[in-house]
C-alpha positions in Angstrom: -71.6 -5.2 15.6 -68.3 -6.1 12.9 -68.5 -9.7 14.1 -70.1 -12.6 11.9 -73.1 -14.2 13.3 -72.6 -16.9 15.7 -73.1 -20.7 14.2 -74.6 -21.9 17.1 -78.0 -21.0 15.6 -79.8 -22.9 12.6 -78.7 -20.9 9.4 -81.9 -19.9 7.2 -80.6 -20.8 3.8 -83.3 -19.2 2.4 -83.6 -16.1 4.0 -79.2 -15.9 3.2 -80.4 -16.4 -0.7 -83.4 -14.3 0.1 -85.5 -17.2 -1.3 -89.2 -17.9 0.0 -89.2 -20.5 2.4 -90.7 -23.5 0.7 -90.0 -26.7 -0.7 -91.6 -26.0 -4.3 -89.4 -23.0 -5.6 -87.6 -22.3 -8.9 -84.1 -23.5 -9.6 -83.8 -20.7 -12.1 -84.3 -17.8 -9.1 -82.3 -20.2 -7.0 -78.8 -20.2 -9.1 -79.6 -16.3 -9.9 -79.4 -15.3 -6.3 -76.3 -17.6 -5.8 -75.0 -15.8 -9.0 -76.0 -12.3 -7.5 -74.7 -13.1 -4.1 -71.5 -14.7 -5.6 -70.5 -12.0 -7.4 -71.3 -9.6 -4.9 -68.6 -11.8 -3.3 -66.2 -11.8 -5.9 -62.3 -10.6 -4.4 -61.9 -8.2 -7.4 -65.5 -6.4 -6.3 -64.2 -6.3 -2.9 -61.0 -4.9 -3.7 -63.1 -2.4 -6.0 -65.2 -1.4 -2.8 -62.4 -1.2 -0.7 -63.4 -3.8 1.7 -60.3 -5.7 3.0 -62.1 -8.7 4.6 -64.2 -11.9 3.2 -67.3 -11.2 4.1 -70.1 -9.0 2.6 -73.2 -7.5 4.4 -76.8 -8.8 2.5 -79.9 -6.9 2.7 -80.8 -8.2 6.7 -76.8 -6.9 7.6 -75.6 -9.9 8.2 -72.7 -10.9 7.1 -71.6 -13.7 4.1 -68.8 -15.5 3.2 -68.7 -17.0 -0.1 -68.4 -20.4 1.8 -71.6 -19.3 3.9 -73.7 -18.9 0.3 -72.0 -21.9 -1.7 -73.5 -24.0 1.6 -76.9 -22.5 1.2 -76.9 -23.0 -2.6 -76.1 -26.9 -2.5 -78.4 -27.5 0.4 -81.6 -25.9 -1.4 -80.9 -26.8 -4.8 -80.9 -30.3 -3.9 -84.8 -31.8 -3.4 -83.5 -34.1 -0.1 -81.4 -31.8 1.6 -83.8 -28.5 0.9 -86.9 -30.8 2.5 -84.3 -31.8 5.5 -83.1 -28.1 5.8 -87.2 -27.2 5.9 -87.8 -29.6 8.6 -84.8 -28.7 10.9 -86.1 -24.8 10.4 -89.7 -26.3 11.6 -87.8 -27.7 14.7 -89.3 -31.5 13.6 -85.6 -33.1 12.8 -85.9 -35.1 15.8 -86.1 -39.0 14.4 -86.1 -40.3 18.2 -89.7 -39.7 18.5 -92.8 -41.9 18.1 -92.8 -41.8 14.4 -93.6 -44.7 12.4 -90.8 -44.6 10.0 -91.2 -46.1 6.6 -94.3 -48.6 6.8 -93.9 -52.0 5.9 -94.8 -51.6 2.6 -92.8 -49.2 1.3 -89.8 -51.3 2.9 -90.3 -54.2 0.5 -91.3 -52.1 -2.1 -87.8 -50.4 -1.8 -86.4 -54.0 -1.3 -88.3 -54.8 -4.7 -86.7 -52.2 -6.6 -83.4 -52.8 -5.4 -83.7 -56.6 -6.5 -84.9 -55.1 -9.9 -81.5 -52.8 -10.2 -79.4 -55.7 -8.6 -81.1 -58.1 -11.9 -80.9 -55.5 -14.9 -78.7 -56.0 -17.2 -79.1 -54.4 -20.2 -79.2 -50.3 -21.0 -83.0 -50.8 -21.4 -84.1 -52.5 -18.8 -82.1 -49.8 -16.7 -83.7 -47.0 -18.6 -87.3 -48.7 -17.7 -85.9 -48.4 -14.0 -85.0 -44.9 -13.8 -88.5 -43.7 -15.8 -90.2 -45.7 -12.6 -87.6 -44.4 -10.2 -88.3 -40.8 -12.1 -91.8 -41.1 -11.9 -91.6 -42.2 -7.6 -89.6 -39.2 -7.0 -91.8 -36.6 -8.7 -94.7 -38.4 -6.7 -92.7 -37.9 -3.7 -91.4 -33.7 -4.7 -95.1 -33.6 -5.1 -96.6 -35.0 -1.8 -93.7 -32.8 0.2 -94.1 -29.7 -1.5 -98.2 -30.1 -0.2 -97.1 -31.4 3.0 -94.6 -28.2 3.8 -97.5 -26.1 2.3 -99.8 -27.1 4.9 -97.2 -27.5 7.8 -98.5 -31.5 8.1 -94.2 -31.9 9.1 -94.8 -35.9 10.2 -96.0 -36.3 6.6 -93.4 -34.2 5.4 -90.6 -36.1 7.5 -92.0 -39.3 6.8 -91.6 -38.4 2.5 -88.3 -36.9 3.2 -86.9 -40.2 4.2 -89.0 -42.2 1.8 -86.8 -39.7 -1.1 -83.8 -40.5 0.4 -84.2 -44.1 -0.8 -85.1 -42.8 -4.2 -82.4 -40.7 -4.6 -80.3 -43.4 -3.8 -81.9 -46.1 -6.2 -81.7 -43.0 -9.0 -77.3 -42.4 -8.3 -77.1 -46.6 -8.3 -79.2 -47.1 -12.0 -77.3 -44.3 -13.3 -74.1 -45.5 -12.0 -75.1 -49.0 -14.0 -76.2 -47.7 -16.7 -72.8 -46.4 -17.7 -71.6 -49.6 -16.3 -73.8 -51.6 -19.1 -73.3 -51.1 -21.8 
C-alpha cells in the first residue's frame, strides 16, 4: 500500500524515532534519531533519490513526513508530554476514572510554593526557588521512570500530573527571574 497510515490510531513516537519505549531514555539518542530521520527527510535528499512526494518509508515501511517526526521529537524530548504519550500508549489516559488525583497534601504544598514565587522578590530568593523546584522535579522524573518500569500506570498517572504543576512553577520562576532583576 502507497497511502500514509491512517491517524485514527495512537501514533508510537517511539517506535517512529525507533527509540525504546520508556520514560528514562537519553536525550542525546533522542535528537540523533530526529537528526537521522530529518535528514533522511531533507527535499534535496529526496530530490537526489528521485522521490517526488513528502514522505519517506522508515525501517517498519511506514511512511513519515517531516511534520510526522518534528511531532514525535517535541513530544518525547519533553519529560511531561513523553510520560503523557507513555500513558495514552498504556491505554490509562482516562482521568474520568476513580482516581484520587493529587492528594490533599500535595495541593497545599503546590499552593505553598506558588505563595513562595508570588512573594520573591529578589534574583536570589528566585534562584533558592528553582534549586527546590529542580530538586521536586528530578524526584518526580525519578518516581515515573520506576513507575513506567514496573507498569504501576495509577502511580505513573498520578506523578504525571503532580509534574505538570512543577513544570509550571519552573516556566513562572524563570519568567521572574528575568523580570527581577
Amino acid at each position: 500500500s502507497s497511502e500514509p497510515p491512517s491517524k485514527s490510531k495512537i501514533e508510537d513516537y517511539f517506535k517512529m524515532l525507533g527509540l525504546e519505549r520508556s520514560f528514562s531514555i537519553n536525550q542525546n539518542d533522542v535528537k540523533s534519531s530526529y537528526r537521522a530521520l530529518m535528514s533522511k527527510l531533507h527535499p534535496d535528499k529526496q530530490h537526489s533519490q528521485q522521490q517526488s512526494s513528502s514522505v519517506v518509508s522508515n525501517i517498519e515501511d511506514k511512511f513519515l513526513s517531516a511534520t510526522d517526526v518534528t511531532r514525535a521529537y517535541d513530544v518525547i524530548k519533553r519529560p511531561h508530554s513523553r510520560a503523557l504519550h507513555l500513558l495514552e500508549l498504556a491505554n490509562n489516559m482516562s482521568t474520568d476514572d476513580n482516581s484520587s488525583g493529587l492528594s490533599n497534601e500535595l495541593l497545599m504544598k503546590i499552593m505553598d510554593v506558588r505563595e513562595a514565587v508570588d512573594d520573591a522578590n529578589s534574583d536570589e530568593e528566585v534562584k533558592l526557588l528553582l534549586v527546590e523546584n529542580n530538586a521536586r522535579m528530578k524526584e518526580a522524573y525519578q518516581c515515573l521512570s520506576d513507575a513506567f518500569a514496573k507498569r504501576e500506570y495509577d502511580v505513573a498517572k498520578r506523578i504525571t500530573e503532580e509534574l505538570r504543576y512543577w513544570e509550571a512553577c519552573d516556566e513562572t520562576l524563570r519568567e521572574k527571574m528575568d523580570s527581577v532583576d
